[in-house]
C-alpha positions as CSV (number, residue, x, y, z in Angstrom):
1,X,99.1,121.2,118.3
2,X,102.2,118.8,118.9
3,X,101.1,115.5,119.1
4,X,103.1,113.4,121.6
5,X,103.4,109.6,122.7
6,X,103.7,108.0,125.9
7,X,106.5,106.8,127.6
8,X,105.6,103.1,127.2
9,X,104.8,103.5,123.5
10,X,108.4,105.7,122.8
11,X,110.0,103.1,125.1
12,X,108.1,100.2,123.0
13,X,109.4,101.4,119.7
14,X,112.8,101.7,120.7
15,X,112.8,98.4,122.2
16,X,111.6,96.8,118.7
17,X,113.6,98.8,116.9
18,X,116.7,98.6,118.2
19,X,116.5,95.3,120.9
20,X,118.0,97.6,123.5
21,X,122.1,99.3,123.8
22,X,123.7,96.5,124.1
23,X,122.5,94.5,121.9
24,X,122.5,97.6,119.2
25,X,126.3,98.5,120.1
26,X,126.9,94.6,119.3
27,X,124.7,94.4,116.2
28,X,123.0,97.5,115.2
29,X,125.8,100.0,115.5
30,X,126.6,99.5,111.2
31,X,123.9,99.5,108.6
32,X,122.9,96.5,108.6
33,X,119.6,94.7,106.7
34,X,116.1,93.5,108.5
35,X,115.0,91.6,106.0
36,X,112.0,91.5,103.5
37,X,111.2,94.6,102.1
38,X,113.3,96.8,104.4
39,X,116.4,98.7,102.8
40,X,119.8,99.2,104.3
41,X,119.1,100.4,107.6
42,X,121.1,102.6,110.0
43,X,120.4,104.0,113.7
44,X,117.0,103.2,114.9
45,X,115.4,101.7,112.2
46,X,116.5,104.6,109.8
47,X,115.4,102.9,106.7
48,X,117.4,104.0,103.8
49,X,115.0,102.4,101.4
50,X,112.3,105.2,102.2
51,X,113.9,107.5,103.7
52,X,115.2,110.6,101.4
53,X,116.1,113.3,103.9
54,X,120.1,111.3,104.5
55,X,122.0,113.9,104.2
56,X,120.1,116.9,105.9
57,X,118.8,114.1,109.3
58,X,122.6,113.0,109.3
59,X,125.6,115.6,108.3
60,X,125.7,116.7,111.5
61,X,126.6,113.0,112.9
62,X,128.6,111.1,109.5
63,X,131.2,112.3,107.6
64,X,130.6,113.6,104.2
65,X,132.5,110.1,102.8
66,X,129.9,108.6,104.6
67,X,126.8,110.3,103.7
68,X,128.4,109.7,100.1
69,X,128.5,106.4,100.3
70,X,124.7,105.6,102.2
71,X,123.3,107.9,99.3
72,X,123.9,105.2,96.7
73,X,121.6,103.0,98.3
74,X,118.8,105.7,99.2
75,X,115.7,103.3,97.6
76,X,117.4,100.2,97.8
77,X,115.2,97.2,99.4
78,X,115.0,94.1,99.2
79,X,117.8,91.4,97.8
80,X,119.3,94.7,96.0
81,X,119.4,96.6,100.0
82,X,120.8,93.2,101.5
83,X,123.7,93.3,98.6
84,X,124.5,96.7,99.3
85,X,125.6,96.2,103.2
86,X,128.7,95.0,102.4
87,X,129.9,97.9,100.4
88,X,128.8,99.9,103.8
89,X,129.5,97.7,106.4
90,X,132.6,99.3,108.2
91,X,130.4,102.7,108.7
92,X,129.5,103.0,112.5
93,X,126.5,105.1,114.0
94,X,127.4,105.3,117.9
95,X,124.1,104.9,119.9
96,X,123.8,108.4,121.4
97,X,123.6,109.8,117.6
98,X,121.3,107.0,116.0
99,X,119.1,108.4,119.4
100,X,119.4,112.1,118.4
101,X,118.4,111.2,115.2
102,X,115.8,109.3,116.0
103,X,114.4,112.1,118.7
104,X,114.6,115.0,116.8
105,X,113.9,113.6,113.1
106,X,112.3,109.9,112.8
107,X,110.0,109.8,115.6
108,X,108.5,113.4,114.3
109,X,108.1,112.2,110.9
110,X,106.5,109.2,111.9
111,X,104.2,111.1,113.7
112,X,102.8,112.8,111.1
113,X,102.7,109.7,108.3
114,X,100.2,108.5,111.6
115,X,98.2,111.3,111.1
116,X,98.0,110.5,107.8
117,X,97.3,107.2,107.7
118,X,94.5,107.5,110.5
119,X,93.5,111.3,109.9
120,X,89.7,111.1,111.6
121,X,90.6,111.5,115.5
122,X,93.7,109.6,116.2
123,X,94.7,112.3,117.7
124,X,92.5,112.2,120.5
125,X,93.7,108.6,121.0
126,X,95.1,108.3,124.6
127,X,98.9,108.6,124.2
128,X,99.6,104.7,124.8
129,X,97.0,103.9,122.0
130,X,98.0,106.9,119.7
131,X,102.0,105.5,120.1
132,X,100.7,102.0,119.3
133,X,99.9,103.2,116.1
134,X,103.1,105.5,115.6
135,X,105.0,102.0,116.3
136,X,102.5,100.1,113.7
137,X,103.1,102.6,110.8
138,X,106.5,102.9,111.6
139,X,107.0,99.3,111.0
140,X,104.6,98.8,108.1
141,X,104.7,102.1,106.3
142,X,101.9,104.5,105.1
143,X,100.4,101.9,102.6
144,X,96.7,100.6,102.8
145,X,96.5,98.8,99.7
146,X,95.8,95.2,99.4
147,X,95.1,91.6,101.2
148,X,97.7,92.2,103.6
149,X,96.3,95.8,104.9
150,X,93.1,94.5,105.8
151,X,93.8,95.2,109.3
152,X,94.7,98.4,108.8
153,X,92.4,99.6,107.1
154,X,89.7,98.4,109.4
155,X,91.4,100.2,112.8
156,X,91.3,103.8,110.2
157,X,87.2,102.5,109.9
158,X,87.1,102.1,113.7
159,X,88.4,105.2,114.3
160,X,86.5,107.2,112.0
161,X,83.6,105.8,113.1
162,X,83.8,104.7,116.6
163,X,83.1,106.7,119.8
164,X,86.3,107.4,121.7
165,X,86.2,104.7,124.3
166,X,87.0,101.7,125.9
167,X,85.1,99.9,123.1
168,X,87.4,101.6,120.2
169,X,90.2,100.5,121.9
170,X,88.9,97.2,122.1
171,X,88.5,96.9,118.4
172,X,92.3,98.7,117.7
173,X,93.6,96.1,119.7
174,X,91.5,93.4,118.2
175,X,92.8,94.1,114.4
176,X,96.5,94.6,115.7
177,X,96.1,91.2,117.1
178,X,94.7,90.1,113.4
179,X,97.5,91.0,112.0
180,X,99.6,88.4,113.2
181,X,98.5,86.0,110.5
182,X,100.9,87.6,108.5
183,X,103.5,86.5,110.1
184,X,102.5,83.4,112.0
185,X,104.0,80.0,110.7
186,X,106.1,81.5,108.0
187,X,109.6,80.7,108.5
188,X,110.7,83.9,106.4
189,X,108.8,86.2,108.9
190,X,110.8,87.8,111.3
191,X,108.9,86.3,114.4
192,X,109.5,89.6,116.5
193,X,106.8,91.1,114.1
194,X,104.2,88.9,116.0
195,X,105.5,90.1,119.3
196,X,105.8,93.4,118.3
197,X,101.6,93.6,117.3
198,X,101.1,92.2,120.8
199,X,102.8,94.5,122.5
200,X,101.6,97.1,120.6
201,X,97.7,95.7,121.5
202,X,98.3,95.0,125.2
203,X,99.5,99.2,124.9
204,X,96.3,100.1,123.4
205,X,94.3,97.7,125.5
206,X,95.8,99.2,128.9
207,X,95.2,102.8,127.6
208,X,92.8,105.0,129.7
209,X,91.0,108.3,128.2
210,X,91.9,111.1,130.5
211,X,89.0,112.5,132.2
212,X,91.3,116.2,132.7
213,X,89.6,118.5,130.3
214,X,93.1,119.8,128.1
């Protein structure tokens, strides 16, 4: 079965992703670099510094020169990702490709790394929460290691153990709030990381369980 999100959680990631058209055709539109651990990052949130399918999501939308030239820094992140921009700065991604792109080969993938991540049942997640999580491990990656992946691993403990309810929802949105402390009073955070976990929590929080057998 195809798993799909909501409208609110798709419309949430692009949002956070992106800030919106206009304010992507006026900053987004080159590669450009997020910060931290990200890599140099083109279209929604196309991060080249884990991304590795460049050339076959993008050769119908860049030139070949430009592929070329991305490929370099495929695995780039970091201070070495945040050098690289200006050897690609001049490359433009018009919004109505970085969307394609993002419709047809990001938001699948991320999908699936979702399914992954949370394998027990998140599939039967209402759509709002199940896209709340797409947006979490589409920001924070697949990993579950460490201090800083507490949180994350507790909503995988919920889930697998929790009865599909408004209490499991409760305790997803609970841990996304959690996470904050990551991020809270650290002036090399990107603050919209704190906004982005509420949002994603108020998602999960207002998400109903259909009562329509499928």
């Amino acid at each position: 079965m195809k798993q799909r999100i909501s409208q609110p959680a798709f419309d949430l990631i692009v949002r956070f992703e992106t800030g919106g058209k206009e304010y992507y055709d006026k900053f987004l539109k080159h590669p450009s670099y997020p910060g931290g651990a990200s890599g140099v990052t083109i279209g929604f949130g196309y991060d080249l510094g884990y991304e590795s399918h460049l050339e076959s999501d993008w050769s119908q939308f860049l030139s070949s020169d430009d592929i070329q030239r991305l490929t370099r820094y495929v695995g780039y992140t970091g201070s070495r990702a945040k050098q690289a921009i200006s050897a690609v700065r001049d490359i433009i991604v018009p919004w109505e490709q970085a969307q394609e792109v993002f419709n047809e080969c990001t938001l699948p993938q991320e999908i699936r790394n979702t399914l992954r991540v949370f394998p027990s049942s998140a599939d039967k997640l209402p759509a709002d929460a199940f896209g709340a999580l797409v947006s979490l491990v589409f920001n924070r990656g697949t990993d579950l290691d460490g201090d800083r992946r507490i949180e994350m691993r507790q909503i995988r403990s919920a889930i697998d153990t929790g009865n599909p309810g408004p209490l499991l929802l409760q305790r997803i949105a609970a841990e996304l709030r959690k996470m904050k402390r990551l991020w809270h009073n650290n002036p090399d955070s990107d603050g919209d990381l704190v906004d982005r976990r509420e949002a994603e929590a108020k998602l999960v929080e207002d998400s109903k369980y259909s009562t329509t057998p499928a």
